[in-house]
C-alpha positions in Angstrom: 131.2 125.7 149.3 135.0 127.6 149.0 136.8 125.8 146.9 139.7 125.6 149.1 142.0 123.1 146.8 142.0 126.0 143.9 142.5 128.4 146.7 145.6 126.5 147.3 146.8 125.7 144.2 146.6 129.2 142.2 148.3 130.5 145.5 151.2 127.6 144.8 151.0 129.3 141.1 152.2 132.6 142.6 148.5 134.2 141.8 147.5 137.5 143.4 145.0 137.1 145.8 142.5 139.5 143.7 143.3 137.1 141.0 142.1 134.2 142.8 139.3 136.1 144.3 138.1 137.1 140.7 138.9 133.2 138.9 136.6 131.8 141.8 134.2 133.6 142.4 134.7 134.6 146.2 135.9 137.5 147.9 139.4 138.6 148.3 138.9 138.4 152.6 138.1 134.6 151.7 141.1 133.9 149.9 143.3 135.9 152.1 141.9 133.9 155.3 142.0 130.4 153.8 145.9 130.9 152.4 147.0 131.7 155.7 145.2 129.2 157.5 146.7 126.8 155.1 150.0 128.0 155.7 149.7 127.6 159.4 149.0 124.0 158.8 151.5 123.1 156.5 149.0 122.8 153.7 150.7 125.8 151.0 151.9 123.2 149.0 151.1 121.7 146.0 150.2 119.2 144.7 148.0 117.9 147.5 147.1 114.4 148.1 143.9 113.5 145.9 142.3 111.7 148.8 142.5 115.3 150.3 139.0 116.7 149.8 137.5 119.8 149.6 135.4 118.8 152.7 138.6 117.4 154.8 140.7 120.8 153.5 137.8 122.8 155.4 137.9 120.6 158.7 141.6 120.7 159.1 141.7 124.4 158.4 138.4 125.3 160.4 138.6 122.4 163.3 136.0 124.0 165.4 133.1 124.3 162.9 130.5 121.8 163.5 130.8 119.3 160.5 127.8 118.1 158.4 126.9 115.2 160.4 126.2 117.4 163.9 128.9 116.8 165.4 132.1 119.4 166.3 135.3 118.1 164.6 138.6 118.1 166.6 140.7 120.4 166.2 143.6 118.0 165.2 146.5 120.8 165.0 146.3 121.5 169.1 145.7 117.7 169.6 149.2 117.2 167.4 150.9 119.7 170.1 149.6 118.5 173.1 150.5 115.0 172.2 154.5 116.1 172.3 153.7 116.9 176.3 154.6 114.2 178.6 152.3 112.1 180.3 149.6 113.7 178.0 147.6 110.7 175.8 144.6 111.2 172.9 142.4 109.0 175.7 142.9 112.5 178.0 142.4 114.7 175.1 139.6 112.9 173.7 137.4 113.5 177.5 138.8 117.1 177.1 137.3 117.2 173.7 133.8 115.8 174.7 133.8 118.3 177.9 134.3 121.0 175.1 131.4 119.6 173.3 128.5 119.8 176.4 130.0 123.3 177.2 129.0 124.4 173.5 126.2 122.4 174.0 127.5 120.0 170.4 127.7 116.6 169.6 131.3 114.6 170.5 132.3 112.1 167.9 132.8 108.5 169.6 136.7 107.9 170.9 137.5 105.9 167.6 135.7 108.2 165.3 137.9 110.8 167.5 140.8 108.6 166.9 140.3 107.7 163.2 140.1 111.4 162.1 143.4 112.5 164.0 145.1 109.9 162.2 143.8 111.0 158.5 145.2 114.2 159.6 148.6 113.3 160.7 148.7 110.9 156.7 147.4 114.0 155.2 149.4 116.4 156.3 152.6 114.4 157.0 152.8 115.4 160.4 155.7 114.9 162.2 156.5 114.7 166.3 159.4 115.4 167.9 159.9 112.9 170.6 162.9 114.0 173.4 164.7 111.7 175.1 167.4 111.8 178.1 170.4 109.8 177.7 170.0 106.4 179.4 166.5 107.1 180.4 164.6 104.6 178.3 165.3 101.1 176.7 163.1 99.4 173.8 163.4 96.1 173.7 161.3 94.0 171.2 161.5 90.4 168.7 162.4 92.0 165.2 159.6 91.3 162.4 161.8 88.9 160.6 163.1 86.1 161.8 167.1 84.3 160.3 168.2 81.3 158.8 170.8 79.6 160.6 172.5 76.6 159.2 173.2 73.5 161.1 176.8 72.6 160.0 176.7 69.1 161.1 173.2 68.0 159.2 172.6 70.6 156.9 169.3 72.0 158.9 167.5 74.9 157.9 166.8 76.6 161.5 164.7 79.8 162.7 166.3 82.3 164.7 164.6 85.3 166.4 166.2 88.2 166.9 166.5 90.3 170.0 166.7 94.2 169.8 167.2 96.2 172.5 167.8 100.0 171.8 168.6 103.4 173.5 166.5 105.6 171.5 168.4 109.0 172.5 171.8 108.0 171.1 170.4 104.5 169.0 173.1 102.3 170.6 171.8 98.9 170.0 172.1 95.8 171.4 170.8 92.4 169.1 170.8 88.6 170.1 169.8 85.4 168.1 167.4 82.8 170.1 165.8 79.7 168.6 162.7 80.8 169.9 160.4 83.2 171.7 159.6 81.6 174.5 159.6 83.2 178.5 162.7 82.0 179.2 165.2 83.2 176.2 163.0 86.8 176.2 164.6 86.9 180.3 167.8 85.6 178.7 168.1 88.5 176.6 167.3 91.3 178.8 169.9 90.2 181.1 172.0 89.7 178.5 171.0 93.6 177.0 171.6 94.7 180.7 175.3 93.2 181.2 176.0 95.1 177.7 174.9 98.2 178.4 176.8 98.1 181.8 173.3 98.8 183.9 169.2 99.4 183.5 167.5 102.2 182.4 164.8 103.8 184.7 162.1 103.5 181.8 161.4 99.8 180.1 159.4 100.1 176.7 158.1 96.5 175.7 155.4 95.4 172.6 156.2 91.5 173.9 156.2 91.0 177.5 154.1 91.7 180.6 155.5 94.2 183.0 155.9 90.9 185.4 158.6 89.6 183.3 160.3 92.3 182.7 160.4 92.6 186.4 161.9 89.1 186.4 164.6 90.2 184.3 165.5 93.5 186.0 166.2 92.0 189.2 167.8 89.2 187.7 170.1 91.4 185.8 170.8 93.9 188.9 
């Protein structure tokens, strides 16, 4: 097998190719192939991680090759672009993938397996999406992770309070709001609340909490 994490590492080392050729052992079309496949996805740089294999180096740089077990490995770099398109999910690209796999007649991996190994590749190689957004467009609302401390003045009382985000991701103007809990009622409370800030509702509502009927609730509420 190429021993692709030398490959990478003399090249980091400013080593002529011949020179790498010669110190491993494989020809100089090998080395010349794997260092520009490497620098098409983002992996001329050293160190690597040392969970990066020898075995994973070759799938990420070869996605189409049928892996050891039988079965065609993603190509994860064209998944990674796709998934910056709107309306375009790995659920979509994952049937794409398997129609891929009974045209070339070879065996799909299972939609986690699918999903597992396009999120080692994003870790590994520190991929990064640009998301776009249009100004007033979308608003994420969630409870934060952590919850405050609020002091009763009168007897001294240790209470919880959960906090209320609401954000507009294109320009990160925030709005926040303390409840004493998260129940139905103060997770309406603070949407109409968020609403009467912001001066109006955004056409898009991103929630992690509620169901869409609530969030219905509060948008008519708050209109």
């Amino acid at each position: 097998m190429v021993n692709y994490r030398e490959i990478i590492r003399l090249k980091c080392l400013d080593r002529s190719k011949s020179q790498i050729a010669t110190s491993l052992r494989c020809s100089r079309n090998t080395v010349t192939e794997v260092c520009n496949l490497a620098e098409q996805k983002g992996l001329l740089t050293w160190p690597l991680s040392d969970e990066l294999t020898d075995t994973e180096i070759r799938n990420i740089l070869y996605p189409g090759r049928v892996t050891d077990s039988g079965r065609k490995m993603p190509d994860h770099a064209y998944i990674h672009k796709e998934l910056a398109k709107s309306g375009v999910t790995l659920t979509l690209l994952w049937s794409e993938y398997c129609e891929q796999c009974e045209a070339e007649k070879a065996i799909p991996y299972q939609y986690t397996q699918f999903c597992d190994h396009y999120k080692a590749f994003v870790y590994k190689t520190k991929a990064t999406m640009r998301i776009k957004r249009k100004p007033g467009e979308l608003l994420e609302v969630d409870w934060a992770g952590k919850t405050l401390t609020v002091t009763d003045q009168i007897t001294g009382e240790d209470i919880k309070a959960y906090v209320f985000v609401a954000t507009l991701p294109c320009s990160l103007y925030s709005y926040a709001e303390a409840f004493p809990s998260m129940v139905t009622e103060n997770w309406i409370t603070a949407h109409i609340h968020a609403y009467q800030f912001f001066g109006g509702a955004t056409r898009i509502l991103v929630s992690d909490y509620a169901a869409e009927m609530i969030i219905g609730d509060a948008y008519s509420k708050a209109v």
